[in-house]
N, C-alpha and C positions, 0 to 999 in steps of 0.2 A: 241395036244391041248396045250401043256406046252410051245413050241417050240413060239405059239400067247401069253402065259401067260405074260412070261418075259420081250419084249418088250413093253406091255400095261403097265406091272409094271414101266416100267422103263421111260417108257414116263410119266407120272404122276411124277416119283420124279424129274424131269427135270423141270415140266413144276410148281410146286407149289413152288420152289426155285427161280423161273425168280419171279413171282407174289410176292414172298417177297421181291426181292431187289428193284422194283419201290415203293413198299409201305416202304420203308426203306428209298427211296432217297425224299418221300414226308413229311416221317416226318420229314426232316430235312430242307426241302425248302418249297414254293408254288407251288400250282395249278391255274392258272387262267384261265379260258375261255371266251371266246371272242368271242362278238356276230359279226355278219357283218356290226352291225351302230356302233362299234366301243366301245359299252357297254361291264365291264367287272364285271364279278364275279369272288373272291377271296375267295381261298380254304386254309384254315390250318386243316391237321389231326394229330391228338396228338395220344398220346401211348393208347390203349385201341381201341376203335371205336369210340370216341369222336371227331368232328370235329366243326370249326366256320369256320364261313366266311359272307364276307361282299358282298351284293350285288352292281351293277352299282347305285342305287337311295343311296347307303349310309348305307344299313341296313346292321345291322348284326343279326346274329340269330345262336344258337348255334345247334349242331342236332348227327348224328351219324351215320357212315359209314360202310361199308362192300365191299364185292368181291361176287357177284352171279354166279350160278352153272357154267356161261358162262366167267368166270374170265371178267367183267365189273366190276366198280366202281360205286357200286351204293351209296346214300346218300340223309337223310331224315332233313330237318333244317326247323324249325318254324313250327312243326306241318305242312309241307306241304304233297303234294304226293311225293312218291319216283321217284328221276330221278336215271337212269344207262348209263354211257356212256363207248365206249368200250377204251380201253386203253392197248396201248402196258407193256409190264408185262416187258421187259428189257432195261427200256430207264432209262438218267440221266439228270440232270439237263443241260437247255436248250432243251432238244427234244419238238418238236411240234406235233401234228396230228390236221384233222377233226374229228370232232365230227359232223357226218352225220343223216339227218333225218331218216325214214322210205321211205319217198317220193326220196330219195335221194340226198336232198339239203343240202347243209354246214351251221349248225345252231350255230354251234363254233369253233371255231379256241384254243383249248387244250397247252396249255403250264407249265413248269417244270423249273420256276424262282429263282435260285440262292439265298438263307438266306430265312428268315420265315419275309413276310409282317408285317408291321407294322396296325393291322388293327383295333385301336384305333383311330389311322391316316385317314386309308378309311373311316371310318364312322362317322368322326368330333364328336367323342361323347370321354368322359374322361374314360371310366371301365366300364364292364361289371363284375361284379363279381369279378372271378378267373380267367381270360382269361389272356394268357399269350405272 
């Protein structure tokens, strides 16, 4: 039994070290997803679970993020429902992926853009608050 213990040990501390460095390489850059008509939603997550982001129509809305039991990125903004989409745990700035339905269709196109959006800018509005 010990002989199964240690490798399950050990895969766990492999796999929650990968899940820190993408969420390491987002706090210091964007997330954008990208619908297929070319619509894009902009993701900043800050230190904490605090995230903003500006939608395709301009909005922004402030909200708060996590990793669920299935190492997904999930996150909750404007009082909406919670989306999770899956996300590689050891990518850096620049990687891409799909962001795949249930049905199996390409509902985003996921990207890891280089500096922290300016999203005062996306959302033609002067401040929010303490948004930084």
């Amino acid at each position: 039994m010990k002989r199964f213990i240690a490798p399950l040990l050990l895969s766990y501390g492999l796999v929650l070290p990968a899940a820190a460095d993408t969420i390491s390489v987002l706090r210091e850059n964007t997330l954008t997803l990208t619908q297929q008509d070319g619509k894009v939603t902009t993701i900043l997550i800050k230190e904490g679970k605090d995230l903003e982001q500006v939608n395709s129509a301009g909005t922004w809305a402030a909200g708060t993020w996590g990793l669920d039991p299935q190492n997904r990125f999930c996150w909750t903004a404007r009082g909406q429902a919670t989306l999770c989409i899956t996300m590689p745990m050891t990518v850096g700035v620049g990687a891409t992926w799909d962001i795949v339905s249930p049905t199996g269709q390409v509902v985003w196109q996921a990207e890891i853009v280089e500096g922290r959006a300016d999203l005062r800018q996306l959302s033609g509005e002067s401040g929010h608050g303490d948004r930084q």
